[in-house]
N, C-alpha and C positions, 0 to 999 in steps of 0.2 A: 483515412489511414487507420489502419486494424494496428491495435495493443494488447497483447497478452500479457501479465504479469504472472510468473508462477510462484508459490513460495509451499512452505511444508516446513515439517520437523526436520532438524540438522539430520544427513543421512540417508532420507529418505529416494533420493534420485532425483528433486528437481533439478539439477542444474543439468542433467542428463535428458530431461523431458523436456526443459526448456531449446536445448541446442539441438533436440530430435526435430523441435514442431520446427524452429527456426530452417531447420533444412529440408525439410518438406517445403515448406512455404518456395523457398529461394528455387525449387527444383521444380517447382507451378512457374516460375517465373516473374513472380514478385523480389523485387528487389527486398532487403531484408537485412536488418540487423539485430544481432543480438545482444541483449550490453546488461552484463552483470555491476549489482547492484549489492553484492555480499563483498564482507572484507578479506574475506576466503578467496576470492577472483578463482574458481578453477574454469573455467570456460578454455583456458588455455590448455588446461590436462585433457577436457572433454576430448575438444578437437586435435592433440596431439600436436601442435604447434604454437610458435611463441607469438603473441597478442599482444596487442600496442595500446596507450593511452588513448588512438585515436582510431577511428573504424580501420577494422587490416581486413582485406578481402582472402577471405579462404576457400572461397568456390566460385562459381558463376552466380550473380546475383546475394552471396552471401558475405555479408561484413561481420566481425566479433569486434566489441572492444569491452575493455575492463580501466575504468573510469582511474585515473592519479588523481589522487585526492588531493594531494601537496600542489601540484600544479594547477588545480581549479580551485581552493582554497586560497592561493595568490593570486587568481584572477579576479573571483566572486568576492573575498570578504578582507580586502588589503585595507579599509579604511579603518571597517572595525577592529581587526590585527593590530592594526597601529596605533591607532588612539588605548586598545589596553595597554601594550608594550609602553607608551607614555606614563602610563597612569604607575604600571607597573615599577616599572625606573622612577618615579619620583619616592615608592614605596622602598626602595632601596634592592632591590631584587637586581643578583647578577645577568645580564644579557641573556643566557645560556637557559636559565630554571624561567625566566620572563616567558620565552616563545614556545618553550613545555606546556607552562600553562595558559599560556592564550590559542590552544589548540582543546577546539571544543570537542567533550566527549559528545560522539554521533554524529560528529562530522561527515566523513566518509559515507555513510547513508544520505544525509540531507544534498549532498554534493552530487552524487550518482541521482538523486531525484530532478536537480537544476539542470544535469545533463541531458534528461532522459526529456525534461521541456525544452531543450535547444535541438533536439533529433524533432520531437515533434512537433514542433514548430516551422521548423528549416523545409519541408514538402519535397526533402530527398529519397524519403521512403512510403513505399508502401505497407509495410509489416515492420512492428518493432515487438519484440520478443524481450522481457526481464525477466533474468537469474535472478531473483530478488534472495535477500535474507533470510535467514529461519527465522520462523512465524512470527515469533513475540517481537522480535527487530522491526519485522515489516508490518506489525499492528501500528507499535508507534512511531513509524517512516509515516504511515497512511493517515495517522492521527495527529500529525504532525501542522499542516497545512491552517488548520480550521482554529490548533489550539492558538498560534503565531496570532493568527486574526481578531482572537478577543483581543490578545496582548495588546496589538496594532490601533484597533479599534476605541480601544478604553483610556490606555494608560503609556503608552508613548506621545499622544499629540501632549498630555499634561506635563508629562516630563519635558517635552521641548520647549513649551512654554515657559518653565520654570526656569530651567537651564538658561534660555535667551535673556529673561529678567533679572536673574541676577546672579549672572556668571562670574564676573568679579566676587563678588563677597564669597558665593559658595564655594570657587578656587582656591583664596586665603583662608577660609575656616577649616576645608578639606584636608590644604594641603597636596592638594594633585589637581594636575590639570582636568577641567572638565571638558566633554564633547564638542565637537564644533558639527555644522550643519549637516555636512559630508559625512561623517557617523549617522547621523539620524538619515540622509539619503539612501544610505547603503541598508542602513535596517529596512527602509519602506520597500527598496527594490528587491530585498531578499523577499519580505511579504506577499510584492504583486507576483515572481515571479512562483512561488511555491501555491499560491494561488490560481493562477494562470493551470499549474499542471494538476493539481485537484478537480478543477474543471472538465480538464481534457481525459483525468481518470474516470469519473464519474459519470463520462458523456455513454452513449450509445454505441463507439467503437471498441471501448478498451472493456476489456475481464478481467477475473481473477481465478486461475485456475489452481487448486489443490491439488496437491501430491504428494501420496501416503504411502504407507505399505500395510497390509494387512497384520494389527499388532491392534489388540486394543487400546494400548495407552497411546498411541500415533493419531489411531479414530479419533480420541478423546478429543484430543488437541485439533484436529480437523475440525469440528464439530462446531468447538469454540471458536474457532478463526472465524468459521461462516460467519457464524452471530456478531461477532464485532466487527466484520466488515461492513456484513451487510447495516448495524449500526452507524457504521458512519458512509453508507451510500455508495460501496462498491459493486458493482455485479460480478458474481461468483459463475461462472457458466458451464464446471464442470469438474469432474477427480479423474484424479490418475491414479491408478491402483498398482504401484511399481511391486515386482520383483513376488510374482504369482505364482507357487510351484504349480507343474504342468500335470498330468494325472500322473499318479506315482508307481500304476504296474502292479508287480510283487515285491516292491521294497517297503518292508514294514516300519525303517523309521519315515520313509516319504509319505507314508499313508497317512501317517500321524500328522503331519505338518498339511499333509492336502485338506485333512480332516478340519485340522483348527484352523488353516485359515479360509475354509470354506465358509464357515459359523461366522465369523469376521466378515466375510463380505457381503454375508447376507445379512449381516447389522449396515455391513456401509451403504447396500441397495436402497435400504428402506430411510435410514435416516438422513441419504442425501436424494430422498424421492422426488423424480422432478429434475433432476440432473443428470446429465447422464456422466456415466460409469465406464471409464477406457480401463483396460487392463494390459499390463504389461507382465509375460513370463517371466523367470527367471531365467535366465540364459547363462549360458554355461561359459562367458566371459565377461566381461565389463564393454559394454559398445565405446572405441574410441575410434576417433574421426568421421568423417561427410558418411561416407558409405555406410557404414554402423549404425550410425547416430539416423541417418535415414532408415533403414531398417528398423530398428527399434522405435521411430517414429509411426513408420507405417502399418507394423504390426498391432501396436497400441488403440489408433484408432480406428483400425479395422475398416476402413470405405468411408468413414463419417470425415466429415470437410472440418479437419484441426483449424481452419480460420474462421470458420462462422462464427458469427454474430449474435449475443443473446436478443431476441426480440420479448417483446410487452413492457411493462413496465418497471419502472427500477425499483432498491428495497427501501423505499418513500414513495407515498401516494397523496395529493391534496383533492377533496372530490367534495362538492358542495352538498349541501344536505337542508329537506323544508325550513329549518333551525339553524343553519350554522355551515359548519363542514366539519368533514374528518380525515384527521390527519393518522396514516397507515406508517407504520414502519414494520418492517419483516425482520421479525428476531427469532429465527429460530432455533428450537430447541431450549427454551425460555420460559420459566412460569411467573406467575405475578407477582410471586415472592422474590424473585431476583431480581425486582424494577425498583428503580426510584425514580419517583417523576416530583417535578416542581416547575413552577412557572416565575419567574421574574421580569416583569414587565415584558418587554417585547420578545423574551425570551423564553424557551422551552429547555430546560436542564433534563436530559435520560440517562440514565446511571445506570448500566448492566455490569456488576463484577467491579472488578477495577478498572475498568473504562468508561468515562463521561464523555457525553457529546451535549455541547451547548447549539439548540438551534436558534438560530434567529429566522423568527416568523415571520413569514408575510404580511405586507401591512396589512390588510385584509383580514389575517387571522391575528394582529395586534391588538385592533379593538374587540376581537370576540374574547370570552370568558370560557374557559376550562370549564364542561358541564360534568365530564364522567370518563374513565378509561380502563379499557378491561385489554385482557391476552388472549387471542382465540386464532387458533387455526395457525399458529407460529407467527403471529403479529402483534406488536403495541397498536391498539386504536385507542385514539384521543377526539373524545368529541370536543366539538365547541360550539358555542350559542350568540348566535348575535345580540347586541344590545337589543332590546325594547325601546322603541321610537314613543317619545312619551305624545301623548293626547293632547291635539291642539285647542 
């Protein structure tokens, strides 16, 4: 099953790219849905009709849905809901200001992701297409999955421990009820299952495609999505260049806009070299519905197959080496001066900006030793050195 995820600066047209490729696709005869993943839900204005919580068939072959939050939020997370509301209520909180705040901010994102693993999961599609958030939302939707995992990993089996030992006392000292098991199951299922769609994001079917408009401070922001995706192990497999004036004639303020955003594109060529480059005109309406939306899909990528598959290798590479091995990550547009690297025990800390990715190493490269790392060719490379086998 093919996954596209689109995302860009607020504005820029993906939700319009998204619902173009989606109906392309359905119109090859791939079954197909598209499932916005912004709290904005327009996928309904896209296509010009009202869109349901649950897939609503708007062509041959083509479903839209736009995720309720409230309603998978009482399915997915009623235990943890409840046990705060408990804890809540013994703090003295009216019923009403309680379930306010036990409504977690970025919810609605993490929720739109547990759906998006029950479509791909379920082998009712062939093509699933996300209207994802603008950018910074969907950095840390995507970043989401791996951070849950130290949590998981480290510092909740302690807490449960604790909590089962000496639940009595810590109740009466507290003052509020403490967790019962059921809490702690529902956090671990939250875990596998946001892990589970990390997975299936990361595999060899799903991308991440950008869409910008020609504006350098939109480029900017592109530029940086790459690097922090590809940071934490998305494949990026292509830009959309929405809303292109067409050559402008003898009109002297269009000359001037063909002008600058020409300079613009030919920065987007080069520093997304290796990707390819769709462009979409500007068109002298806004594309709504199947027909539109297909149009604007087909013009954009011009003959090229909007479902293909990025092929070679992802932006992590492990490859053995006479010494050791080295470990590749593709961060581009990145100098040495904007890394931080550390090692802690079985683990690899890489710091670009305000985004940390904690790796855990392979045992393999556990017991190897951190020899050297330099940034060349828009990549971290990290050697490492095997122990020295002492002399019998």
């Amino acid at each position: 099953m093919r996954i596209i995820l689109f995302t860009g600066k607020g504005g820029v047209g993906k939700t319009t790219a998204a619902a173009g490729t989606a109906t392309v696709s359905a119109l090859r005869g791939r079954r197909t849905l598209v499932l916005s993943t912004d709290a904005a839900h327009s996928l309904s204005d896209a296509f010009g009709v009202s869109v349901g919580s649950e897939p609503t068939e708007v062509d041959d072959n083509l479903f839209v849905q736009q995720v309720d939050a409230q309603r998978r939020f009482e399915r997915s997370w009623a235990d943890i809901q409840g046990y705060l509301l408990s804890v809540l209520d013994a703090a003295g909180f009216d019923p009403i200001t309680a379930e306010e705040l036990t409504v977690i901010p970025g919810a609605e994102e993490v929720l739109a992701l547990l759906e998006l693993r029950r479509h791909a999961t379920s082998g009712e599609w062939d093509v699933v297409v996300v209207d994802c958030a603008p950018t910074a939302e969907t950095l840390r939707l995507l970043a989401l999955p791996e951070a849950l995992g130290w949590y998981m990993d480290r510092v909740l089996p302690m807490e449960r421990r604790v909590v089962r030992a000496f639940k009595p006392m810590l109740a009466r000292a507290a003052g509020v009820p403490m967790p019962h098991d059921s809490v702690f199951d529902a956090v671990e299922r939250l875990h596998r299952e946001l892990e589970e769609i990390r997975t299936i994001l990361t595999g060899e079917q799903a991308s991440v495609r950008l869409v910008l408009t020609p504006e350098s401070m939109v480029v900017a922001e592109a530029r940086r999505s790459l690097t922090t995706l590809s940071l934490f192990g998305y494949r990026v497999d292509g830009v959309v260049a929405n809303r292109v004036f067409p050559e402008a004639g003898s009109d002297a303020w269009r000359r001037q806009w063909v002008s600058a955003q020409g300079e613009v594109l030919r920065e987007v060529e080069q520093s997304f070299a290796g990707l390819p480059v769709w462009r979409s005109a500007y068109r002298p309406c806004e594309p709504v519905g199947v027909a539109e939306l297909a149009a604007f899909a087909t013009a954009a990528y011009d003959g090229h197959d909007p479902l293909e598959a990025p092929t070679g290798d992802g932006p992590m590479t492990i490859r053995r080496t006479p010494s050791g091995a080295l470990l590749t990550i593709a961060l581009p547009f990145v100098a040495k001066t904007d890394i931080d690297l550390a090692r802690h025990g079985d683990e690899l800390v890489v710091t670009v900006g305000s985004y940390r990715r904690v790796l855990a190493l392979p045992a393999a490269l556990g017991k190897q030793t951190v020899a050297g790392a330099r940034v060349e060719d828009g990549a971290l490379q990290v050697r490492f050195r095997a122990p020295v086998e002492a002399s019998p």
